[in-house]
C-alpha positions in Angstrom: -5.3 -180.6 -127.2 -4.7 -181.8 -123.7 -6.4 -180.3 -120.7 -4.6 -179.3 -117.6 -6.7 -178.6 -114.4 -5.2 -176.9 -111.4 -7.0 -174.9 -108.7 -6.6 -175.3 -105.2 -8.0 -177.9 -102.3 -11.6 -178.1 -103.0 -12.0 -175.8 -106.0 -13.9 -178.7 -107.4 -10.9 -180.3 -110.0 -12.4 -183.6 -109.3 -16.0 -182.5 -110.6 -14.9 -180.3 -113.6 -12.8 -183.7 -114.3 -15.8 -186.0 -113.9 -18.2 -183.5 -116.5 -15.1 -183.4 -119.4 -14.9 -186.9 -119.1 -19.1 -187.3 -119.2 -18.4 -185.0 -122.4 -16.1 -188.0 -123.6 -12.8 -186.8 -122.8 -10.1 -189.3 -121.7 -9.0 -189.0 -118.2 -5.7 -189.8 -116.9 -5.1 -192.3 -114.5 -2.2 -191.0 -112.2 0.1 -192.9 -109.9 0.0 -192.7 -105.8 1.9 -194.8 -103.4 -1.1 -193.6 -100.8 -3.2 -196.2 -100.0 -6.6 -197.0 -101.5 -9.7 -194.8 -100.0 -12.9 -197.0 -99.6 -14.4 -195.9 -102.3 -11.3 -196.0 -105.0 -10.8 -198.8 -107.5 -7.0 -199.5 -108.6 -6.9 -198.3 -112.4 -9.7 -196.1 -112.3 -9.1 -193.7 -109.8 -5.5 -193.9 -109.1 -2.7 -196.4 -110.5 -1.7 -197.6 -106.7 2.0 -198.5 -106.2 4.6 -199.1 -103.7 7.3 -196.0 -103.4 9.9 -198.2 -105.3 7.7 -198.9 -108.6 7.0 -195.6 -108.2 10.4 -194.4 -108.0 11.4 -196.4 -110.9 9.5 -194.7 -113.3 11.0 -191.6 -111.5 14.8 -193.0 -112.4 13.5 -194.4 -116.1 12.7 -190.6 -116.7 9.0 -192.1 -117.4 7.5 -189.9 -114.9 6.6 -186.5 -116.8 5.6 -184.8 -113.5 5.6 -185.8 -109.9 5.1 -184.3 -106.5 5.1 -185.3 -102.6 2.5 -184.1 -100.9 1.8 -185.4 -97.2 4.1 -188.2 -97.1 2.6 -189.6 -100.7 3.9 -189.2 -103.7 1.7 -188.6 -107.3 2.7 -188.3 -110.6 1.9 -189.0 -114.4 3.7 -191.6 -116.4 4.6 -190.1 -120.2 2.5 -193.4 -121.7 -0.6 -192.1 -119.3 0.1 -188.2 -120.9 0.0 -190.0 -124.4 -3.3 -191.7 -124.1 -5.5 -189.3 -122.0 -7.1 -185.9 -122.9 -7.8 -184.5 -119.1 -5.3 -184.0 -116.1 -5.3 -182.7 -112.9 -1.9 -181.4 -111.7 -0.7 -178.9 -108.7 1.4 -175.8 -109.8 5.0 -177.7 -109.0 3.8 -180.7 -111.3 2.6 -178.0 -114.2 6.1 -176.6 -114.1 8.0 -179.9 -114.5 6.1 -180.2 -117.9 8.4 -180.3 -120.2 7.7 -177.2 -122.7 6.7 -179.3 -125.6 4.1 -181.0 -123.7 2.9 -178.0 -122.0 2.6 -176.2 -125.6 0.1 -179.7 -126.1 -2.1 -178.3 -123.0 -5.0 -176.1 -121.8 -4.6 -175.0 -118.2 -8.0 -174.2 -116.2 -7.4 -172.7 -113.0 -10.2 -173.3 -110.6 -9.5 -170.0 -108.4 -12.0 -170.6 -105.7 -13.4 -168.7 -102.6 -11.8 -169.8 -99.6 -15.0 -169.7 -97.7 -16.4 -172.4 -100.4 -13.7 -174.3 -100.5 -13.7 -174.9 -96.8 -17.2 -176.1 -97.1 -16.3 -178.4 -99.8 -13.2 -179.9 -97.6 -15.8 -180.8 -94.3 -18.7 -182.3 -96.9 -16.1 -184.6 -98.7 -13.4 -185.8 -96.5 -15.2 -185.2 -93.0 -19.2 -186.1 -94.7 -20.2 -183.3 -92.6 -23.1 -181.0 -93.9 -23.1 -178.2 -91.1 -19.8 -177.5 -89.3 -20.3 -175.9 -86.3 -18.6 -175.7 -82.8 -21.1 -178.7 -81.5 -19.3 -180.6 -84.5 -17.1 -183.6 -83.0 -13.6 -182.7 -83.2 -14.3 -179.0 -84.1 -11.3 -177.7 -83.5 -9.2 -180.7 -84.9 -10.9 -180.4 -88.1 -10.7 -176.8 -89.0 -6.7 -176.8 -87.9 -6.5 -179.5 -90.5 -8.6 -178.1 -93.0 -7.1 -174.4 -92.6 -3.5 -175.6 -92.8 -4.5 -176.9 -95.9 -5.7 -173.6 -97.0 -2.7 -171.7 -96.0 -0.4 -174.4 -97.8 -2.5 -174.0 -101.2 -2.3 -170.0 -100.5 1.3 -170.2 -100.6 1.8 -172.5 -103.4 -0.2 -170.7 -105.8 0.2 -166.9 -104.4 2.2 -166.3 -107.5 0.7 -168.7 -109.9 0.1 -167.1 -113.7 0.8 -170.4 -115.6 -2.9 -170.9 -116.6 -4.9 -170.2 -119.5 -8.1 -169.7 -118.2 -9.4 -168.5 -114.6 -12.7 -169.4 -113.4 -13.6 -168.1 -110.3 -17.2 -168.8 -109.8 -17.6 -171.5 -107.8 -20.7 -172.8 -109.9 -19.2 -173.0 -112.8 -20.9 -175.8 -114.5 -23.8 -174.4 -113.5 -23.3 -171.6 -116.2 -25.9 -171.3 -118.7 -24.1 -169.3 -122.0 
Protein backbone atom coordinates (compact mmCIF):
# COMPACT_ATOMS: atom_id res chain seq x y z
CA UNK A 1 0.00 0.00 0.00
CA UNK A 2 1.28 3.34 -1.10
CA UNK A 3 0.67 6.43 0.85
CA UNK A 4 -0.50 9.65 -0.72
CA UNK A 5 -0.18 12.96 1.30
CA UNK A 6 -2.00 16.06 0.32
CA UNK A 7 -3.02 19.01 2.44
CA UNK A 8 -2.42 22.42 1.76
CA UNK A 9 0.70 25.00 2.13
CA UNK A 10 2.07 24.36 5.50
CA UNK A 11 -0.30 21.70 6.84
CA UNK A 12 2.88 19.95 7.72
CA UNK A 13 3.16 17.20 4.57
CA UNK A 14 6.87 17.53 4.87
CA UNK A 15 6.89 16.43 8.69
CA UNK A 16 4.16 13.65 8.45
CA UNK A 17 6.59 12.55 5.47
CA UNK A 18 9.78 12.77 7.54
CA UNK A 19 7.92 10.52 10.69
CA UNK A 20 6.53 7.55 8.00
CA UNK A 21 9.81 7.49 6.66
CA UNK A 22 11.57 7.36 10.52
CA UNK A 23 8.83 4.42 10.72
CA UNK A 24 10.77 2.90 7.72
CA UNK A 25 8.61 3.73 4.89
CA UNK A 26 10.27 4.55 1.45
CA UNK A 27 9.98 8.04 0.34
CA UNK A 28 9.78 9.20 -3.10
CA UNK A 29 12.14 11.26 -4.62
CA UNK A 30 10.16 13.65 -7.03
CA UNK A 31 11.50 15.72 -9.89
CA UNK A 32 11.72 19.84 -9.97
CA UNK A 33 13.29 21.96 -12.61
CA UNK A 34 13.43 24.65 -9.46
CA UNK A 35 16.69 25.26 -8.36
CA UNK A 36 18.40 23.72 -5.32
CA UNK A 37 17.41 25.52 -1.75
CA UNK A 38 20.64 25.69 0.55
CA UNK A 39 19.74 23.20 2.40
CA UNK A 40 18.62 20.40 -0.38
CA UNK A 41 20.79 17.64 -1.65
CA UNK A 42 20.17 16.40 -5.35
CA UNK A 43 18.60 12.77 -4.95
CA UNK A 44 17.46 13.16 -1.51
CA UNK A 45 15.22 15.83 -1.44
CA UNK A 46 14.29 16.46 -4.99
CA UNK A 47 15.68 14.80 -8.37
CA UNK A 48 16.77 18.43 -9.93
CA UNK A 49 16.49 18.76 -13.66
CA UNK A 50 16.47 21.10 -16.50
CA UNK A 51 12.72 21.71 -18.03
CA UNK A 52 13.75 19.54 -21.18
CA UNK A 53 14.82 16.24 -19.11
CA UNK A 54 11.98 17.01 -17.43
CA UNK A 55 9.80 17.28 -20.21
CA UNK A 56 11.06 14.11 -21.66
CA UNK A 57 9.77 11.92 -19.25
CA UNK A 58 6.55 14.10 -19.73
CA UNK A 59 6.61 12.92 -23.72
CA UNK A 60 7.99 9.16 -22.81
CA UNK A 61 4.60 8.95 -20.72
CA UNK A 62 7.09 8.23 -17.70
CA UNK A 63 5.76 10.94 -15.67
CA UNK A 64 2.71 9.40 -13.68
CA UNK A 65 1.70 12.95 -12.34
CA UNK A 66 3.05 16.42 -12.84
CA UNK A 67 2.08 19.99 -12.10
CA UNK A 68 3.47 23.75 -12.65
CA UNK A 69 3.30 25.55 -9.83
CA UNK A 70 5.15 29.09 -9.84
CA UNK A 71 7.02 28.90 -12.88
CA UNK A 72 8.54 25.17 -11.70
CA UNK A 73 7.42 22.16 -12.62
CA UNK A 74 7.17 18.74 -10.15
CA UNK A 75 6.27 15.45 -10.92
CA UNK A 76 6.76 11.68 -10.14
CA UNK A 77 8.43 9.32 -12.57
CA UNK A 78 6.42 5.73 -12.72
CA UNK A 79 9.99 3.84 -11.73
CA UNK A 80 9.99 6.46 -8.49
CA UNK A 81 5.97 5.31 -7.90
CA UNK A 82 7.38 1.61 -8.14
CA UNK A 83 10.11 1.80 -5.58
CA UNK A 84 8.75 4.13 -2.86
CA UNK A 85 5.99 3.72 -0.16
CA UNK A 86 5.22 7.60 0.69
CA UNK A 87 4.27 10.60 -1.62
CA UNK A 88 3.37 13.92 -1.45
CA UNK A 89 1.13 15.21 -4.23
CA UNK A 90 -1.30 18.49 -4.73
CA UNK A 91 -5.03 17.70 -5.66
CA UNK A 92 -4.35 18.22 -9.73
CA UNK A 93 -1.35 15.61 -9.40
CA UNK A 94 -3.72 13.03 -7.26
CA UNK A 95 -6.16 13.25 -10.18
CA UNK A 96 -3.77 12.39 -13.02
CA UNK A 97 -3.19 9.04 -11.08
CA UNK A 98 -4.11 6.74 -13.23
CA UNK A 99 -6.96 4.57 -11.39
CA UNK A 100 -4.96 1.53 -10.96
CA UNK A 101 -2.36 3.20 -9.20
CA UNK A 102 -4.66 5.31 -7.12
CA UNK A 103 -6.61 1.89 -6.12
CA UNK A 104 -2.50 1.01 -4.82
CA UNK A 105 -2.81 4.37 -2.47
CA UNK A 106 -3.86 5.83 0.95
CA UNK A 107 -4.65 9.53 0.64
CA UNK A 108 -4.16 11.70 4.02
CA UNK A 109 -5.43 14.95 3.77
CA UNK A 110 -3.64 17.33 6.12
CA UNK A 111 -6.83 19.90 6.44
CA UNK A 112 -5.18 22.53 8.41
CA UNK A 113 -6.18 25.83 10.18
CA UNK A 114 -5.39 28.71 8.24
CA UNK A 115 -4.19 30.65 11.17
CA UNK A 116 -1.57 27.70 11.72
CA UNK A 117 -0.59 27.36 8.58
CA UNK A 118 0.36 30.91 8.23
CA UNK A 119 2.52 30.53 11.19
CA UNK A 120 4.20 27.66 9.69
CA UNK A 121 4.79 29.55 6.19
CA UNK A 122 6.83 32.77 8.14
CA UNK A 123 8.90 30.16 10.60
CA UNK A 124 10.05 28.01 7.46
CA UNK A 125 10.55 30.06 4.45
CA UNK A 126 10.89 33.59 6.12
CA UNK A 127 12.81 31.86 9.71
CA UNK A 128 10.77 34.31 11.47
CA UNK A 129 9.38 33.35 14.97
CA UNK A 130 7.05 36.38 15.74
CA UNK A 131 5.46 38.18 12.80
CA UNK A 132 4.46 41.37 13.61
CA UNK A 133 4.04 44.89 11.91
CA UNK A 134 7.74 45.81 13.17
CA UNK A 135 8.73 42.67 11.05
CA UNK A 136 11.00 43.80 7.89
CA UNK A 137 9.03 43.60 4.92
CA UNK A 138 5.67 43.08 6.80
CA UNK A 139 3.48 43.82 4.35
CA UNK A 140 5.48 42.01 1.46
CA UNK A 141 5.42 38.94 3.36
CA UNK A 142 1.95 38.43 4.38
CA UNK A 143 0.77 39.47 0.55
CA UNK A 144 2.94 36.60 -0.36
CA UNK A 145 2.02 34.27 2.18
CA UNK A 146 -1.85 35.10 1.95
CA UNK A 147 -1.93 34.66 -1.88
CA UNK A 148 -0.67 31.43 -1.20
CA UNK A 149 -3.54 30.71 1.10
CA UNK A 150 -6.20 31.94 -1.25
CA UNK A 151 -4.59 29.79 -4.13
CA UNK A 152 -4.58 26.52 -1.85
CA UNK A 153 -8.35 27.65 -0.84
CA UNK A 154 -9.30 27.42 -4.29
CA UNK A 155 -7.62 24.34 -5.34
CA UNK A 156 -8.91 22.24 -2.71
CA UNK A 157 -12.42 24.05 -2.01
CA UNK A 158 -13.97 21.00 -3.50
CA UNK A 159 -11.48 18.35 -2.75
CA UNK A 160 -13.13 14.74 -1.53
CA UNK A 161 -10.49 12.50 -3.12
CA UNK A 162 -8.88 11.56 0.24
CA UNK A 163 -9.21 8.74 2.53
CA UNK A 164 -8.46 10.14 5.68
CA UNK A 165 -8.83 13.89 7.06
CA UNK A 166 -6.80 15.06 9.84
CA UNK A 167 -7.43 18.31 10.98
CA UNK A 168 -5.59 18.78 14.12
CA UNK A 169 -2.69 20.48 13.59
CA UNK A 170 -0.63 18.30 16.21
CA UNK A 171 -1.29 15.37 14.87
CA UNK A 172 1.72 13.37 15.62
CA UNK A 173 1.46 14.59 18.83
CA UNK A 174 -1.60 12.16 19.35
CA UNK A 175 -1.26 9.81 22.02
CA UNK A 176 -4.08 6.73 21.16
Amino acid sequence: MKIIIVGKSGSGKDYFKQYLISRGLRPDISCTTRPKREHETDHIDYNFMEDNDFMYFVEKKEMIQWQEFNGFKYGTIINSWNNADVFIMNVSGLKQLDPELRKQALVYYLNIDSTTRFKRIIKRDYDIDEYNEDTPNYSEIGDTINKRLVSDADEYKDFTGYDIEITNPNFLNIKP
